[in-house]
C-alpha positions in Angstrom: 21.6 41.0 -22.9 20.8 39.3 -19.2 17.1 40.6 -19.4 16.6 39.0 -23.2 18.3 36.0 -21.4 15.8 36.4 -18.7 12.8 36.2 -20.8 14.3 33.6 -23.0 14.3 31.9 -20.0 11.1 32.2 -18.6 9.4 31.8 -22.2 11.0 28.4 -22.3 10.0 27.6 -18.3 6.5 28.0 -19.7 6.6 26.4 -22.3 8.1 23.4 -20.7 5.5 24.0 -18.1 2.2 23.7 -20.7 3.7 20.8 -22.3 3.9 18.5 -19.0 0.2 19.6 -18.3 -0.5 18.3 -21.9 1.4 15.7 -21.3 -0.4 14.6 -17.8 -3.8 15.3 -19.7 -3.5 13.1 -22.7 -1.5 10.0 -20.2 -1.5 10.8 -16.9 -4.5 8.7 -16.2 -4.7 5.2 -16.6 -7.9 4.6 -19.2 -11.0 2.2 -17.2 -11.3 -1.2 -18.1 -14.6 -2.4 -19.9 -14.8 -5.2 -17.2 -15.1 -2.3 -14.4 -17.5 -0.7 -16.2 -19.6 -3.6 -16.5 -19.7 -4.5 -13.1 -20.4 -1.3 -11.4 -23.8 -2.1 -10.7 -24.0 -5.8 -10.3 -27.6 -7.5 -11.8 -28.0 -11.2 -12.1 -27.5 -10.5 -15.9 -23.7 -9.0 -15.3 -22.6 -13.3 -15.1 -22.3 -12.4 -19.1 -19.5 -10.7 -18.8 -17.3 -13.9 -17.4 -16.4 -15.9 -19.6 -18.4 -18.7 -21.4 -18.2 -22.5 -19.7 -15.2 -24.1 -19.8 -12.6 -26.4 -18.4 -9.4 -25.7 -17.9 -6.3 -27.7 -17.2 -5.7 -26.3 -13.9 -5.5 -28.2 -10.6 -7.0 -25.6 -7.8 -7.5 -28.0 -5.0 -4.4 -28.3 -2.5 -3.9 -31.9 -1.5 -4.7 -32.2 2.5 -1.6 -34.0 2.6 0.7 -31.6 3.7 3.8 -34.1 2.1 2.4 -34.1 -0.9 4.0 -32.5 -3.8 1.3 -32.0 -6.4 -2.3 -30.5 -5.5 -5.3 -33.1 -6.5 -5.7 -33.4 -10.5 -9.1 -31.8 -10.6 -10.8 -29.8 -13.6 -11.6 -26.5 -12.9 -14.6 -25.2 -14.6 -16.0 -21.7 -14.8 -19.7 -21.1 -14.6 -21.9 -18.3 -16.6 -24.2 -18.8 -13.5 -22.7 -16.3 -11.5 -24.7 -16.0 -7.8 -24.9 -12.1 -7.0 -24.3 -10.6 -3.9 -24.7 -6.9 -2.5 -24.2 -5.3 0.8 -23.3 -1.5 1.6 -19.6 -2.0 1.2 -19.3 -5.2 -1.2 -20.5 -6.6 -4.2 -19.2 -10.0 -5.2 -20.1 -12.7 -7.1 -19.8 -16.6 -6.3 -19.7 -19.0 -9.2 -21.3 -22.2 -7.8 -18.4 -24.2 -9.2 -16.7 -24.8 -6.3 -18.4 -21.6 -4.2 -15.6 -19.4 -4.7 -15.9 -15.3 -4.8 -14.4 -14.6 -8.3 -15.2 -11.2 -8.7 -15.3 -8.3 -6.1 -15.7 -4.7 -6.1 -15.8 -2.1 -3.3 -18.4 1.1 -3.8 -17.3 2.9 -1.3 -13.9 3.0 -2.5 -14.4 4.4 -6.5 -11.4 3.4 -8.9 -10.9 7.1 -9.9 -12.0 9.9 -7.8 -13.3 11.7 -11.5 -15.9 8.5 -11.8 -17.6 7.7 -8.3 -20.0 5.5 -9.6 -17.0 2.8 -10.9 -16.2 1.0 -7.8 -12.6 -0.6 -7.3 -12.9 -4.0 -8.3 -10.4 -6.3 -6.2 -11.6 -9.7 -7.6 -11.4 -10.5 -11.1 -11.4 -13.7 -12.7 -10.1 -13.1 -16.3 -11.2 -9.6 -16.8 -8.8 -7.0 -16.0 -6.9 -10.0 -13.7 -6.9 -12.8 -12.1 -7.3 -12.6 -8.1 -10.1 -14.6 -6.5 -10.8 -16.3 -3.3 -11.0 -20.1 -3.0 -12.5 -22.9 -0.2 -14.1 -26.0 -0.1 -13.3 -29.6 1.3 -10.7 -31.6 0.1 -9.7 -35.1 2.0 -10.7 -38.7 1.9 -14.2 -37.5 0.9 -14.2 -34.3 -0.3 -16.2 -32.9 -2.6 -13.8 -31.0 -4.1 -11.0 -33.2 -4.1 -13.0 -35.9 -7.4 -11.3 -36.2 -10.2 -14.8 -35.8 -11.8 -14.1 -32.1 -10.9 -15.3 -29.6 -8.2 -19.1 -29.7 -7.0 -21.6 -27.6 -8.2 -23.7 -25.8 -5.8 -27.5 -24.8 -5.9 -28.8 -21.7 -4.2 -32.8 -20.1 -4.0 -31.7 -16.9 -5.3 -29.9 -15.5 -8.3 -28.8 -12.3 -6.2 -29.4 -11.3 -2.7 -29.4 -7.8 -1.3 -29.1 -6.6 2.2 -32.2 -4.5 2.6 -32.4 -1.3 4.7 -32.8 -2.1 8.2 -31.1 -5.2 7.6 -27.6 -6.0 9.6 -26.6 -9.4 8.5 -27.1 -11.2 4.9 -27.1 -15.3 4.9 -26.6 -16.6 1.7 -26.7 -20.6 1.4 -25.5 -22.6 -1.4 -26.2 -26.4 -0.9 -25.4 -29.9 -2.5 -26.0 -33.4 -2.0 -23.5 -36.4 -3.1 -24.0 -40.3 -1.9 -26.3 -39.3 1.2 -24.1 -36.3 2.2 -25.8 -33.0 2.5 -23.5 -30.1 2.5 -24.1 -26.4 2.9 -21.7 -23.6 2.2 -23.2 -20.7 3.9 -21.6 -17.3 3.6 -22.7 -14.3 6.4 -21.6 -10.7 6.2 -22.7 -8.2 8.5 -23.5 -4.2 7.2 -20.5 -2.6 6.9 -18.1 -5.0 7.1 -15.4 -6.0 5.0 -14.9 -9.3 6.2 -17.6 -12.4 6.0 -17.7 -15.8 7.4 -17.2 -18.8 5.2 -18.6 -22.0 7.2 -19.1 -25.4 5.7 -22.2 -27.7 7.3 -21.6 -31.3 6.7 -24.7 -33.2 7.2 -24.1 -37.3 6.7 -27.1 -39.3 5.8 -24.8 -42.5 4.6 -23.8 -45.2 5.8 -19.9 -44.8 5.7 -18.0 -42.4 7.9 -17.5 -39.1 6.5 -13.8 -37.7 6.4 -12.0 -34.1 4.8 -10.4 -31.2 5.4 -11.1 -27.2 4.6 -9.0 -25.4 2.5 -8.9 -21.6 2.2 -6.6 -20.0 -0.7 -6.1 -17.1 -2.7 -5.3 -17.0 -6.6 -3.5 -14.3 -8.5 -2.1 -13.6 -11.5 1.5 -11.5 -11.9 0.1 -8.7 -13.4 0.8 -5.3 -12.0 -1.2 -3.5 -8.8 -3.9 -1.7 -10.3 -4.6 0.4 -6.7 -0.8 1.9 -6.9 -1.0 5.8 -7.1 3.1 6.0 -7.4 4.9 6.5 -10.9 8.2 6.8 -9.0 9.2 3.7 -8.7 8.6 3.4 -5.3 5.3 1.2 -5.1 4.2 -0.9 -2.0 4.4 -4.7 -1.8 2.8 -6.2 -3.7 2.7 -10.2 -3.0 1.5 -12.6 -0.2 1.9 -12.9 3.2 1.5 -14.8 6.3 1.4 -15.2 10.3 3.8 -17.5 12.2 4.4 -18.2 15.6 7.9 -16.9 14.9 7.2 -14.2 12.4 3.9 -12.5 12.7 4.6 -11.1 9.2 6.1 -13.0 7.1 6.3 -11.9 3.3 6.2 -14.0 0.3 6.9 -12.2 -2.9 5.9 -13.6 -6.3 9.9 -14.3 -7.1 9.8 -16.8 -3.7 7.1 -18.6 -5.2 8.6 -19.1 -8.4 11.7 -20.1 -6.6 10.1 -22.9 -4.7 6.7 -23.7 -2.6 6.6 -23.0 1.0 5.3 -25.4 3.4 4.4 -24.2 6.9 2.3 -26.2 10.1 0.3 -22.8 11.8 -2.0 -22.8 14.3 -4.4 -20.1 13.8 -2.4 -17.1 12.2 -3.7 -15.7 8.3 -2.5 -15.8 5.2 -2.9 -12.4 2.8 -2.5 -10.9 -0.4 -1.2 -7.4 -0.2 -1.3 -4.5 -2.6 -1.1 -0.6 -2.6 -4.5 0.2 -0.3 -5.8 -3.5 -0.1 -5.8 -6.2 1.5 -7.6 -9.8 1.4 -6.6 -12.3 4.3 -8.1 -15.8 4.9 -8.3 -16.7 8.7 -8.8 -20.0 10.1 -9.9 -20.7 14.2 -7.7 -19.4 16.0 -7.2 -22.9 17.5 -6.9 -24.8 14.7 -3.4 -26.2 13.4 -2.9 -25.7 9.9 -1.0 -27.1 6.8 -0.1 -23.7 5.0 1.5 -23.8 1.3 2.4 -21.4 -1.7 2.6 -22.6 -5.0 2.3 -21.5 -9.0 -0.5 -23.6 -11.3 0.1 -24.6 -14.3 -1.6 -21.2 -15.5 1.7 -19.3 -14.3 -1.0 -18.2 -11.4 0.4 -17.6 -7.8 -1.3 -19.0 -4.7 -0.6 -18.5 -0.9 -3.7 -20.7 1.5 -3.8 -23.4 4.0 -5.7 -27.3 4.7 -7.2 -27.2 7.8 -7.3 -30.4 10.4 -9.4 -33.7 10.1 -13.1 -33.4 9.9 -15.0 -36.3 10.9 -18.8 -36.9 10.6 -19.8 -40.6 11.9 -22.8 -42.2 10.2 -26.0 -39.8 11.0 -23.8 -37.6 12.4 -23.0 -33.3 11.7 -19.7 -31.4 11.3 -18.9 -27.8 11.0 -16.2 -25.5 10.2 -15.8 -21.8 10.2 -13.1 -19.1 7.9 -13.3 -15.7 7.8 -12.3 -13.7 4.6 -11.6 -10.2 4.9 -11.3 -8.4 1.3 -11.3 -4.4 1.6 -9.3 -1.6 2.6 -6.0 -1.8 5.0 -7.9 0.0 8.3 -5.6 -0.9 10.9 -7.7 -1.4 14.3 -10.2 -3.7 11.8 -7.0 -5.8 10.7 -6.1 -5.8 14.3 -9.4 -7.3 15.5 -9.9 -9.9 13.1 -6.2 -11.7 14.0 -3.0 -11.0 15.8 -0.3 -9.4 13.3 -3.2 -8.6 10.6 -2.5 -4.7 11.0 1.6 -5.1 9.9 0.0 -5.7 6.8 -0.3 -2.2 6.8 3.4 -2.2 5.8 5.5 0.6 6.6 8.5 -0.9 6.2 11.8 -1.6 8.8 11.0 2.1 10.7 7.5 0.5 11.1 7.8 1.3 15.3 8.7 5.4 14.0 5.9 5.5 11.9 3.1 3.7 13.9 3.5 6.8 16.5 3.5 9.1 13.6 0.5 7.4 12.1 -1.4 7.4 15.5 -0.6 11.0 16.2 -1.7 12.2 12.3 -5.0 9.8 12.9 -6.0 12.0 16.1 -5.1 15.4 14.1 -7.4 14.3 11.7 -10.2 13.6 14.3 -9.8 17.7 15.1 -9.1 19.2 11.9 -11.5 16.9 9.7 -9.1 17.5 6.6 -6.0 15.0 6.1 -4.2 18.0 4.0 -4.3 20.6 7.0 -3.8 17.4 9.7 -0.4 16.7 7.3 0.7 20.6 7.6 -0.2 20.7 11.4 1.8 17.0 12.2 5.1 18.8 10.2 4.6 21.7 12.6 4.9 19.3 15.7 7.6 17.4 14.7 9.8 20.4 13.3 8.8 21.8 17.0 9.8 18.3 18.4 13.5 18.7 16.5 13.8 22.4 16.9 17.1 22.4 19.2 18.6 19.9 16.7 17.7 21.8 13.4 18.9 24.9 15.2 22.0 23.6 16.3 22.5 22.6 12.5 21.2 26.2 11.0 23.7 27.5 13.4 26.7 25.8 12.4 25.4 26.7 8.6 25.1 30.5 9.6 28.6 30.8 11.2 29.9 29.0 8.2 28.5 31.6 5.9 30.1 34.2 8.1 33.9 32.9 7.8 33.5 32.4 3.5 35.3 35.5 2.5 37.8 33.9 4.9 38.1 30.5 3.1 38.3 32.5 0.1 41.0 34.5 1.2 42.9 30.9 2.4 42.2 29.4 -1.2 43.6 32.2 -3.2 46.7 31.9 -0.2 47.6 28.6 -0.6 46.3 27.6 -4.4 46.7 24.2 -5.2 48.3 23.2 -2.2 45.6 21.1 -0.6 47.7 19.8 2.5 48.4 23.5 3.2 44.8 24.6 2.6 43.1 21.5 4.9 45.4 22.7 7.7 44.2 26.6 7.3 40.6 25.6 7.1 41.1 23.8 10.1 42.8 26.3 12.2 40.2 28.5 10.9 37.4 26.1 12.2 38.7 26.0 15.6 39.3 29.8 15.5 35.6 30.4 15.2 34.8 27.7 17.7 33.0 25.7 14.1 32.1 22.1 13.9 32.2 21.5 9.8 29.9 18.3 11.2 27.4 20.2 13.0 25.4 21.1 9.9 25.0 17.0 8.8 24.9 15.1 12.1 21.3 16.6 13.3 19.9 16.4 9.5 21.0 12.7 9.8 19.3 12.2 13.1 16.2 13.6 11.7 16.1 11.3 8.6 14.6 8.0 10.5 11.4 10.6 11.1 11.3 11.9 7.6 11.5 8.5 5.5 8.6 7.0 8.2 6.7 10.1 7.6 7.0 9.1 3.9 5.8 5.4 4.2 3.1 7.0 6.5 1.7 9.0 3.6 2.2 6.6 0.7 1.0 3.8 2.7 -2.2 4.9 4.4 -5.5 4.1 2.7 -7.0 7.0 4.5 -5.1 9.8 2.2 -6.6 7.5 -0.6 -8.8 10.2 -2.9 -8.5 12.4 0.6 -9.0 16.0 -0.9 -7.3 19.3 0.8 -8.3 22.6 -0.6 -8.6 24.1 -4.0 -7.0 21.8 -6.8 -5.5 19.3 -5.0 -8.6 16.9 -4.7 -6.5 13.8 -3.8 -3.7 13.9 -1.5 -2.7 10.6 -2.7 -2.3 10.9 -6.6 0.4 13.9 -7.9 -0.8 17.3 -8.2 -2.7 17.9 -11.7 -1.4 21.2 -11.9 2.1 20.7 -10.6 2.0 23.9 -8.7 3.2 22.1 -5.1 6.1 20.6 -7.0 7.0 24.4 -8.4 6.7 25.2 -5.1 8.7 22.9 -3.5 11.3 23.7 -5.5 11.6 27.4 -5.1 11.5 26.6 -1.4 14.9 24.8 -1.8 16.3 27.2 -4.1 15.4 29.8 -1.6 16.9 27.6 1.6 20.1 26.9 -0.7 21.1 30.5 -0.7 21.2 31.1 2.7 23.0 28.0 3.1 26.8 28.6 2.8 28.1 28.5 -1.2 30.4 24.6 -1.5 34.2 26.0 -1.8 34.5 23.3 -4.4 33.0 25.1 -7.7 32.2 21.5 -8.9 30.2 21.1 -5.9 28.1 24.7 -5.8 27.4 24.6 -9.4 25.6 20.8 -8.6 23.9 22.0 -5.9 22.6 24.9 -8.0 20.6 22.0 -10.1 19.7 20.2 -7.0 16.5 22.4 -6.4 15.2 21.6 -10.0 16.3 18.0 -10.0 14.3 17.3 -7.1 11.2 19.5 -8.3 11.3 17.1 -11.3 11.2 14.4 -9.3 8.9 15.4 -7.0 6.0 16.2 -10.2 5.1 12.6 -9.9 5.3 12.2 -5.9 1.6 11.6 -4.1 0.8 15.4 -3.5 0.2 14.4 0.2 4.4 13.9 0.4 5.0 17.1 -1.3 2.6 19.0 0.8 4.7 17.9 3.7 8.1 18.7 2.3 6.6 22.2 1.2 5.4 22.9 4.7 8.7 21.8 5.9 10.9 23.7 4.0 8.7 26.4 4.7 9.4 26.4 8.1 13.0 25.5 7.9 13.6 28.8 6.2 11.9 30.7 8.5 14.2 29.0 11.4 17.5 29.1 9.5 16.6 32.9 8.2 16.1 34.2 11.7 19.1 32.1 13.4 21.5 33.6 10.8 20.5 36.6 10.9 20.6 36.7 14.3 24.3 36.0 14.3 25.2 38.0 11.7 24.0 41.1 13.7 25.5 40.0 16.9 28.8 39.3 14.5 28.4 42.9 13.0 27.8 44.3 16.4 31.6 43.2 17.7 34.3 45.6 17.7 36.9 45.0 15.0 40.1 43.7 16.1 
């Protein structure tokens, strides 16, 4: 009868088995938008794809009033004429309404590993999102703040290409208004993430010439489309900033619909944050600076800042200068660009645990040249670094195993008498010189470690598409074949019988189902994260195997008394 229960068993383990890999096939990946597919390769003819002219109801210009309540009532339009641009790690587009980057995608950064040539497209405007990155001048006489609507730029090119050889691309959109010249030049260097935004205000009139830069970004609510996690446990997603007082200060989506924040910053960022990605506009360091959230009337979200005065006398010149970085979240790049930049890397409140960890696994990597083995060999330290604690714990576990046929003995003794039976376990406990605390207490101490390592994992953009060895060809996505999951669970099965049986029978039988619980949890988990839990387990059983067994021979080897 047991082995016809057996196979039952197992028939219907497979089974179960097929049907989550049928399951994963058919949905486990997210299908690719037509607009990503469109834009892989970006031609002056790809402008088709946004869509047609139009004006919409929308007010994008911030007032450079930092009182005021409403941004300036100006029409935003959306040009077909889309001006191309192309380096070795960006493509983007700027619509010359306004000069803003509305779409962005990053080739060296595909959207699925299976599809290299479909870059991830961070910008969209009305595609797949809505996320784009907006400046101009508003002010006394700012061209963006008429009512007539936003100016209309002109450039030489259709597209521009940084060439081989080449280290810098200028691309120059001017226009002329009443005997002001202005010229919106944008410079990116090759292989950077982050270009310069300057404005070059040449007056030819008569009058003085007064405004003020603004910087923002525009989003829509709609879900991250960089997450990897179907646990529930995604990364922020929502803006950010820099004050003197906070050098990262979040500002989730329910904030801003909550109320607006006002904020006077000199220098500092402002950022919106996903899974992987990041895109920050930061002002001179020197300037101070009127920064706002806010919703539009289009239920869009936007986090940017109005920069000082600028003043151009008759005959006279002004300049200003932003930087916008739009790419991956590479910490010692963030850091560079601005103070507090690299927190947007965002490993939550054990951020000054998991920094350490992520600088040790960083220079692991530089050895081993796989982030898979560099994840195995940082486990390795750290159990190393906590091997008096876990032993200490694996001993208490091991002598508790030892005195069970004791605690039996007491519960069939005393019965139902609880009072009685606390006091025996007790005297029992002191007896054999056993803390019943000395199993938890080092797990608990270990835990801070553990959950950084976690944020560590789920939060670096280097285990992004990161392949280890055989099928697991992305650390950061689950494992297609489930195996480490399966593995991961036998591991706790395995570590859960030598760990003392619960004398509560409630209790054991839950613990029985803990190890599959968990390996159902786990199917879905970054395979990165289960690697690490396998590897620790692993070595946790080797530890607690050879500690108990060493005191069950030195217990075997006393004389009876």
């Amino acid at each position: 009868m047991d082995i016809k229960r057996t196979i039952l068993i197992v028939a219907l383990a497979v089974v179960a088995y097929v049907m989550v890999l049928k399951w994963n096939q058919d949905y486990g990946q997210a299908a690719l938008p037509t607009q990503n597919m469109a834009t892989q390769n970006p031609t002056p003819a790809l402008p088709e794809t946004v869509p047609g002219t139009n004006t919409q109801a929308s007010a994008d210009v911030p007032s450079a009033n930092p009182d005021a309540n409403l941004p300036v009532p100006t029409p935003v339009v959306v040009s077909k004429d889309l001006i191309w641009v192309k380096t070795d790690v960006l493509n983007f587009a700027i619509d010359p309404t306004g000069g803003d980057i509305v779409q962005l995608n990053l080739p060296e950064y595909p959207r699925r590993q299976d599809m290299p040539n479909i870059p991830f497209q961070l910008f969209d405007n009305g595609g797949e999102l809505t996320y784009l990155a907006q400046s101009g001048l508003t002010g006394t006489n700012g061209p963006d703040a008429r009512p007539s609507g936003r100016p209309v730029y002109s450039a030489t090119q259709k597209s521009y290409q940084l060439a081989d050889g080449q280290n810098q691309l200028v691309v120059d959109l001017t226009y002329s208004d009443n005997g002001v010249n202005y010229l919106k030049r944008f410079t990116v260097d090759r292989g950077e993430y982050d270009l310069k935004v300057s404005y070059l205000v040449d007056n030819q009139s008569a009058q003085n010439w007064s405004g003020n830069m603004f910087a923002q970004l525009k989003r829509d609510n709609s879900s991250d489309p960089s997450s990897t996690t179907a646990t529930g446990t995604a990364t922020y997603l929502g803006a950010a900033l820099w004050t003197a007082g906070e050098p990262y200060k979040k500002v989730s989506m329910k904030d801003m619909d909550k109320a607006g924040l006002k904020e006077t910053v000199q220098g500092g960022w402002v950022a919106w944050l996903q899974h992987y990605f990041v895109t920050a506009w930061i002002p001179a360091a020197g300037d101070s600076n009127n920064v706002m959230t806010r919703k539009d009337n289009q239920g869009n979200y936007i986090i940017g800042y109005t920069g000082p005065v600028l003043s151009a006398a008759p005959g006279g010149k002004v300049e200003t200068t932003a930087t916008l970085y739009a790419g991956p979240k590479v910490q010692d790049k963030l850091k560079e660009l601005s103070p507090g930049l690299e927190l947007t890397v965002d490993y939550g409140i054990l951020w000054f645990i998991a920094q350490p960890i992520f600088w040790l696994l960083k220079h692991i990597h530089a050895i081993l040249g796989n982030w898979g083995f560099s994840i195995i060999c940082l486990t390795i330290l750290i159990k190393l670094l906590f091997f008096p604690l876990s032993a200490a714990s694996y001993r208490s576990m091991a002598r508790m195993r030892a005195v069970a046929p004791k605690l039996a003995a007491l519960k069939e003794q005393h019965g139902d008498d609880r009072q009685k039976m606390s006091q025996a376990m007790m005297e029992l406990y002191k007896k054999e010189k056993i803390n019943p605390l000395g199993g938890c207490l080092p797990i608990l101490v270990q835990m801070p470690v553990f959950l950084s390592l976690y944020w560590v994992l789920l939060e670096s953009v280097e285990m992004r598409q990161a392949p280890w060895l055989l099928w697991i060809t992305d650390l950061s996505i689950k494992d297609p074949f489930f195996i480490l999951p399966i593995i991961m669970g036998a591991t706790m099965f395995i570590q859960q019988r030598l760990n003392p049986t619960p004398p509560d029978p409630m209790q054991a039988k839950v613990m029985k189902m803990m190890p599959i619980v968990f390996t159902f949890f786990f199917l879905w988990f970054p395979a990165g994260l289960v690697l690490y839990w396998v590897t620790n387990n692993t070595l946790s059983i080797a530890q607690q195997w050879y500690i108990t067994r060493s005191i069950e021979k030195a217990a075997a080897s006393k004389p009876a008394v």
